[in-house]
N, C-alpha and C positions, 0 to 999 in steps of 0.2 A: 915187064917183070912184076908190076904191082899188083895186075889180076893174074898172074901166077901165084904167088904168094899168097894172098885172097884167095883164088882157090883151093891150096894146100891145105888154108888152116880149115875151110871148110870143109875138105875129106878129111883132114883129121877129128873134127867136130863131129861131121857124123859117122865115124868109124866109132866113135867115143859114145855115142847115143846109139849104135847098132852094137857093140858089145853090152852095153847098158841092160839093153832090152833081150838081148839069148840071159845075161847073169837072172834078171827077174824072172824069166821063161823058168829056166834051171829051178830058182827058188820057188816058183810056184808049183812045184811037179812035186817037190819033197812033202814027205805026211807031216800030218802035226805030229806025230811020234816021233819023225825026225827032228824037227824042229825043236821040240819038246828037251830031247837028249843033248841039240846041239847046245839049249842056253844055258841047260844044265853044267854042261862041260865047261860054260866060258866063266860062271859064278865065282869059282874058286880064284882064278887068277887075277879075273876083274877087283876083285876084293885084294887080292895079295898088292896089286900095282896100287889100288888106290891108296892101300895104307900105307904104300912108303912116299906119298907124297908129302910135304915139307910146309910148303906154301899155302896158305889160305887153308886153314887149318877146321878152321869154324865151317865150311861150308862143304868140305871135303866130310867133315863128320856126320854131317847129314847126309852127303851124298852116300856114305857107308852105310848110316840106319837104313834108306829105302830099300840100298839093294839085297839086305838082311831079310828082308820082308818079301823078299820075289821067291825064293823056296816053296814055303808054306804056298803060297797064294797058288802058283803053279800046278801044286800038288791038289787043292782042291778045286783046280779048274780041271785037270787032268785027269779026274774019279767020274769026274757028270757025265751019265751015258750018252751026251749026243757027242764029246770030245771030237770023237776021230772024223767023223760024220762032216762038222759044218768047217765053213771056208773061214768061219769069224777067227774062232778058234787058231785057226794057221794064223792069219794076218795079225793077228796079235801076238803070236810069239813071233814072228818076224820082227814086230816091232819093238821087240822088247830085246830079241836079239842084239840089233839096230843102235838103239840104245845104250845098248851094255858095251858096245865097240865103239862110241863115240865115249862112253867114260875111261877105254885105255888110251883112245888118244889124246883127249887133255892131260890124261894123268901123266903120259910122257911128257905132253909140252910142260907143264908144271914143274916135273921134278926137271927137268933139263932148264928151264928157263925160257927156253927159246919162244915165247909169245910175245905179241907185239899190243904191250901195253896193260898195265895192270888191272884200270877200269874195263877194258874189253873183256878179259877175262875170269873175271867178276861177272859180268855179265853173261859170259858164256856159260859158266858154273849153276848160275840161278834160271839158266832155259834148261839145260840139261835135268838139275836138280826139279823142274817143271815138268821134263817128258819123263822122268821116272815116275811122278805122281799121276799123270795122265796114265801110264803103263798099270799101276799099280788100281787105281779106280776103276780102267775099266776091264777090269781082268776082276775086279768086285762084282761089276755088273754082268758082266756075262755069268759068275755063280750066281746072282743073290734073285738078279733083275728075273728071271724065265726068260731070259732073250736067246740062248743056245736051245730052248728046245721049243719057244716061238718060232727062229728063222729057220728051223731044220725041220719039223713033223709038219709035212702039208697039210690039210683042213680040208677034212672028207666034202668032198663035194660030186655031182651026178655026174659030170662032165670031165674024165680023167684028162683030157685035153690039155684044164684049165690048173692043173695043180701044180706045173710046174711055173707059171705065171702066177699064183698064191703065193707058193715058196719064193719066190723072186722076191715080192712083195714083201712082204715077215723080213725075210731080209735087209731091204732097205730101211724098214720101221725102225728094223734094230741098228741100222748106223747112223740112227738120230742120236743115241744116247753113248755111241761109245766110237772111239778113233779120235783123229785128228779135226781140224775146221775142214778141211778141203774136201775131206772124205764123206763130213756132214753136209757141206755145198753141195757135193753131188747125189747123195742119197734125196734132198732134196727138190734139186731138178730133176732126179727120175721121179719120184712120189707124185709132184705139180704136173708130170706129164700123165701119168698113170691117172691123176684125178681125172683129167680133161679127156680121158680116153674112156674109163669106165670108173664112175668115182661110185657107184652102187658095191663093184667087187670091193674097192679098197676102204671104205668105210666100217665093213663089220670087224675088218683085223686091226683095228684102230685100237689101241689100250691105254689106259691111264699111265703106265709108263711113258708112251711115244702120245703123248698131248705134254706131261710134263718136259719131257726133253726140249720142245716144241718152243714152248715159254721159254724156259732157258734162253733157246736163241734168238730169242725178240732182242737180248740185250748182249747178245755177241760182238767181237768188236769191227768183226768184218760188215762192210755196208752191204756189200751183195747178200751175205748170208738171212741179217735181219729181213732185209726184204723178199726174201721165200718163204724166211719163217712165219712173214707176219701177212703173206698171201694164200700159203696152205693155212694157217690159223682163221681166216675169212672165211676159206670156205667150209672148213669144218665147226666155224659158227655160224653162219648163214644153215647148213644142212640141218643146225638143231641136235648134232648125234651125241654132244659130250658135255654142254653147257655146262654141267656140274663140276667135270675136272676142270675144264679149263680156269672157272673159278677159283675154285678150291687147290689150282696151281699156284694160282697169281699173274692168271694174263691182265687183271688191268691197269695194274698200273705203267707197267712197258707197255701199255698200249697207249696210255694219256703219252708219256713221252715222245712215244713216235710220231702220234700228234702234233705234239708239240715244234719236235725238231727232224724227222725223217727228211727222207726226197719226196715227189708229188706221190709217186706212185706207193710210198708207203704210208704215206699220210691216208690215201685215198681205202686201202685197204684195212689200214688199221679203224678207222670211221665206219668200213662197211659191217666189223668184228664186232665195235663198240654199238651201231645201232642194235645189233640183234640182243646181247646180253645186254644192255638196258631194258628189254621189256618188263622185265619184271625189277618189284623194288625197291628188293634189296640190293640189286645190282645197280641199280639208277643211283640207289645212295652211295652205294661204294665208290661209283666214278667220279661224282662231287667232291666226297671225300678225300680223292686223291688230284683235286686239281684239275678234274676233268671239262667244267665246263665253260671256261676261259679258251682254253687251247678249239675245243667245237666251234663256238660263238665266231674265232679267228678265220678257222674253216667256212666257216659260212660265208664269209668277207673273199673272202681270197681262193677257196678252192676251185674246182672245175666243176661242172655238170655234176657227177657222179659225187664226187665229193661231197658238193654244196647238199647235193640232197642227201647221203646217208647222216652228214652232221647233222641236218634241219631233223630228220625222223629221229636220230639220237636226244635231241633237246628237247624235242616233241616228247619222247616218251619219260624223260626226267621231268616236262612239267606238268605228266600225270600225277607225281608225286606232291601229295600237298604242302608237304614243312619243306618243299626245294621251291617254291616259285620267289618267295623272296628274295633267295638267292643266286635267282636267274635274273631276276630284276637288276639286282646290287651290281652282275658282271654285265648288262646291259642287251639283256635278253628281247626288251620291251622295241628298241629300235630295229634290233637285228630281224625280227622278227615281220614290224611294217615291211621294212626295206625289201624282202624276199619275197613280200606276199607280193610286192606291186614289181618288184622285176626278178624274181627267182628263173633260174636259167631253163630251168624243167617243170613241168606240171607238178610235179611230185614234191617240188620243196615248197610251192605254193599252197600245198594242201598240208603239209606240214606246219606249215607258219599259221595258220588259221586254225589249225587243231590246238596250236601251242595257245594263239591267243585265247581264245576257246578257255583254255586251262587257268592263264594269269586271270582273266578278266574273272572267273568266280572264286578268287583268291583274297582278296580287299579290295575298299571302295579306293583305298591308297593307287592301289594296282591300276583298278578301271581309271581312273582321274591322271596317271600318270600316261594309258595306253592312248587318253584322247587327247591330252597336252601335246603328245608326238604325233599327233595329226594318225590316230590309229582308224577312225569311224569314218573316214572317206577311203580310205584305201580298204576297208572290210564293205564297205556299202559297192564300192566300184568292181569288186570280186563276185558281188552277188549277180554281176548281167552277164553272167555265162548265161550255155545253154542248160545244164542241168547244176544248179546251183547247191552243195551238199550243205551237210546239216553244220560243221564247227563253224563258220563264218556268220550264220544265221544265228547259234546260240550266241555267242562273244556278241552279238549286237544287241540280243536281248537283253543278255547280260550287264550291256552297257546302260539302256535305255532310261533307267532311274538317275543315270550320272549325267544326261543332256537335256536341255533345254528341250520341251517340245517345238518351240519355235523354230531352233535348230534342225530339230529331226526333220521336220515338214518342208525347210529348206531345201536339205540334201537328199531330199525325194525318197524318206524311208519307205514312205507307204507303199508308192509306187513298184517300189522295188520286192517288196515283202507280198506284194498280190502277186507280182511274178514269179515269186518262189512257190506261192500256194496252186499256182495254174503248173510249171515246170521244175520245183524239186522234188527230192528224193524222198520219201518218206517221212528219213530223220529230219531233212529240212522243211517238208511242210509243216509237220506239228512244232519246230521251234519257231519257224514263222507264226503259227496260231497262238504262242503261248509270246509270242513278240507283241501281237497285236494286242493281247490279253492285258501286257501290262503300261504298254502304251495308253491304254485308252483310260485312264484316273482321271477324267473329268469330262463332265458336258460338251467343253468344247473339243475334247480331243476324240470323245467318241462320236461328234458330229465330222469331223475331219476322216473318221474312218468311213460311215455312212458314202462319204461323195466321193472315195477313191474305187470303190467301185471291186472291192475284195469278199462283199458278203454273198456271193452267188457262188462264189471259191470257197468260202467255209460251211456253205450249205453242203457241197460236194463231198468237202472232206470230212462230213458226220458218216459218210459210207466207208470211209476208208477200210481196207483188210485191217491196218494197224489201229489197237486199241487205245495207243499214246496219243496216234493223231484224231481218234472221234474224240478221246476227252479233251485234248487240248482246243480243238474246234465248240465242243459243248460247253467246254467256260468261257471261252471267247463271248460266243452268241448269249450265254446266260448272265455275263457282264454288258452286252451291247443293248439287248433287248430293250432297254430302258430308253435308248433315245428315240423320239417317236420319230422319225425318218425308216430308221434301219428297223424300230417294228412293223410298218407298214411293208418295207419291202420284205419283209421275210413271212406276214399274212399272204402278203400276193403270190410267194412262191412256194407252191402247194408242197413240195417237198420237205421243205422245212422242218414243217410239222409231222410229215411220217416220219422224216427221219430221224426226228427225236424222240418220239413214241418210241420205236427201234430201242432205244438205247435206255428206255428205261425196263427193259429185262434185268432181273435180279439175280443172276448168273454173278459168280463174288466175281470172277475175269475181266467183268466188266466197270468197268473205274468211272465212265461217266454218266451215269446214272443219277448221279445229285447233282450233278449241272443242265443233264437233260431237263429237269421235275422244273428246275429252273427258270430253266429256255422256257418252258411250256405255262410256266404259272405269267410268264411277262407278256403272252401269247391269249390267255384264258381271257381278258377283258371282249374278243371278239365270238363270237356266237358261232361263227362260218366256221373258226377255227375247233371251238369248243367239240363243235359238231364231228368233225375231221381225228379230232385225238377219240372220242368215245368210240367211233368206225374203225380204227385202227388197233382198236383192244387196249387202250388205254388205263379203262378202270383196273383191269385185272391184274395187271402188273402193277399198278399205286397202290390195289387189295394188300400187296406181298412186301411191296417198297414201305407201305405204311405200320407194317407189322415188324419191318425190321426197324423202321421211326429213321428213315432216311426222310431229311428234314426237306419239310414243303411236302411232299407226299400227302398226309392228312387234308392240309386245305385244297391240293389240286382236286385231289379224291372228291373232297365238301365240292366242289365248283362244279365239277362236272355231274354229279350226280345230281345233285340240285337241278342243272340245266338239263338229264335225261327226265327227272321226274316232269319238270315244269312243260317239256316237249310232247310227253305222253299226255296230260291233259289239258292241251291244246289241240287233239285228234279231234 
């Protein structure tokens, strides 16, 4: 008897969801002209019933202002040439329809009495009094927004194929900004699918209306919805196509928020948003601003892979910002930062955390004194025996190097390490290795310490470099070393040396090391063999040019060698 019954009310159930669905069929067929005339027809009586309600007197009288204001609005939705044309159009006066039949059925329960409880009905009153202003808004937007003659006029394109997939598109843009939540969740999940299918097509019909709607819903109160909103928001800040609106909306503050308190996967997306618009910074500032770098700092602690790393490149790029490193410091930027370098989950928040240090360390001697208290200079030195060692780990150490002990340094095998950057880093990292070594070596014995590590056959090397950062940084080095007689004997013995400083006293202004070359070479001139070697190499000519521009030391290089060309000629 029980699964009969059971079944019964299940045919009845769905006889009740299959009539459901012919009534919607029905109402979908009629024009928005129908429509149009039907809400027309229902205004007059809607009003008549509501005013003879009794009860709740105050909220009823509101409910009569809105629906005063549906005529008008109607009527200038009803003039705009795409009217008859788009679907928006119909479903909105369906809804308002809709609407306007749920205010004669409370107004009967009211004037009859028959509702079940006074606070319920109060409550009912201020959802209704609610879908009338949603009704009335977006029946504003469809006039004011261009979204009836965005979703309706396809967008000439070569491929007729594709326009009615455009128009689709316009369409959904525009149920970002107008309808119910449910109808914005699915507009939604079609758009995130549309991205991931062709996000090239759907990118150029992107408008500053449908980014602002966009924002909006970062702070909706649905969880599913934030979380589409703030995953299509990722990637139309990762694509770079809107930064300006999205600002000038106000995504970031609902972005630090969802930071703050989302699910993973919104956290993860919102951090991926917040790294892109912090590149620049004004935008770096405005995140701090609102609290933003507490809630990243957490993420770094606690997120996943993806997370950990778009937070570390967000913090990274706020501590490009000079007047913000303090205040990375203050939210404890300084540890977060070791702690990643030496176990960040990805290569990428490693490289992040070394750029960041990079950043604090030429901020204050406060800064660098705090970053080596947290045990920072063995965890940037322990970074550098990769196999291509890049340049922010090598600056942050240079950076450091006036705040440690040489004793220290020599301990924790800088040097060692720093020739290994000069034989296998990058570019950037070889010449901040050269200008490491530069300022390392402030005395006799610490430029005897550099001599017997065995790096000056590597800075010989890198006076060839393409880069002009790394021959001058290499050319102060050697015109700072030159002076201890170890490392000038080995750099007489290795005949390049000397050409390669010649080289670099060309007068070309491109050229930066040029007064370090005159240098290197004046510390060099005490030898005859060598003297000999810079005049063969066209030496004079270029000191002729260096000395006219009074690029200092030029004059007496000039005086030395020429002395020793004259002295050589009569000696024949």
């Amino acid at each position: 008897m029980g699964t009969m019954a059971e079944l019964g009310t299940m045919g009845k159930f769905g006889a009740m969801a299959e009539e459901q669905q012919v009534n919607q069929m029905i109402m979908d067929k009629q024009s928005a002209e129908e429509w149009l005339s039907r809400v027309h027809s229902l205004i007059p009586s809607v009003l008549s019933k509501a005013k003879t309600v009794k009860n709740f007197t105050g909220r009823w009288k509101t409910i009569i202002s809105k629906i005063d204001q549906i005529p008008a609005c109607l009527s200038d939705l009803s003039s705009h040439p795409c009217f008859s044309k788009n679907k928006l159009c119909n479903e909105q006066l369906q809804s308002v329809a809709k609407t306007l039949s749920e205010v004669i059925e409370l107004a009967e329960l009211c004037s009859t009495e028959k509702y079940e409880g006074k606070l319920r009905m109060q409550s009912n009153l201020d959802a209704l009094s609610g879908k009338l202003d949603l009704n009335l808004r977006d029946c504003m937007v469809l006039i004011k927004t261009g979204v009836l003659g965005e979703a309706t006029l396809p967008l000439y394109i070569s491929s007729s194929s594709e326009t009615p997939k455009i128009s689709s598109l316009k369409e959904l843009l525009a149920r970002l900004q107008i309808g119910h939540l449910e109808s914005k969740h699915n507009a939604l999940e079609s758009l995130l699918g549309a991205m991931q299918e062709d996000e090239k097509m759907v990118m150029p019909l992107i408008g500053r209306a449908n980014v602002a709607a966009l924002v909006q819903l970062l702070t909706a109160t649905s969880t599913r919805i934030r979380e589409k909103a703030v995953n299509l928001i990722s990637v139309l800040a990762e694509s770079g196509h809107c930064d300006e609106w999205l600002i000038s909306e106000g995504v970031l503050p609902p972005l630090v928020r969802l930071i703050e308190s989302g699910s993973l996967e919104t956290k993860e997306k919102a951090a991926i948003a917040i790294q892109r618009l912090s590149m620049t910074e004004d935008n770096a500032r405005e995140i701090a601003g609102h609290g933003g770098i507490t809630p990243l700092i957490d993420l770094c602690k606690t997120g996943d892979s993806v997370s950990q790393a778009a937070s570390a490149a967000a913090l990274k790029n706020m501590s490009a910002v000079s007047e913000l490193r303090q205040l990375l410091a203050e939210e404890g930027m300084v540890r977060v930062s070791i702690d990643l370098l030496n176990h960040g989950i990805l290569l990428g928040s490693r490289e992040h955390m070394a750029e960041c240090l990079q950043n604090l360390t030429a901020a204050s001697e406060a800064l660098r004194e705090a970053i080596v208290s947290e045990g920072g200079v063995p965890s940037l030195l322990a970074y550098l025996d990769g196999p291509l060692p890049q340049e922010p780990a090598v600056t942050a150490l240079r950076n450091l190097i006036p705040s440690v002990n040489p004793e220290i340094w020599v301990a924790l095998n800088l040097l060692p390490r720093l020739t290994h950057v000069l034989k296998s880093g990058s570019l950037g990292a070889q010449q901040a290795a050269a200008s490491a070594i530069c300022r390392f070596t402030c005395s006799p014995e610490t430029k005897r310490l550099v001599g017997e590590s065995g790096c000056i056959p590597e800075m010989v090397k890198l006076l060839e470099s393409k880069s002009n950062g790394c021959r001058e940084a290499a050319a102060q080095a050697i015109a700072g070393l030159v002076t201890e007689g170890r490392i000038r004997r080995e750099l007489k013995k290795d005949g390049k040396s000397v050409t390669n400083l010649v080289m670099l006293l060309d007068s070309n202004p491109g050229n930066t090391a040029k007064k370090y070359a005159v240098a290197g070479l004046l510390g060099l001139s005490g030898s005859e063999k060598s003297k000999k070697m810079m005049v063969s190499y066209g030496a004079i000519g270029y000191l002729k040019k260096l000395s006219e521009m009074e690029v200092i030391g030029a004059d007496k290089l000039l005086e030395k060698l020429e002395r020793g060309k004259l002295r050589s000629f009569f000696h024949r």
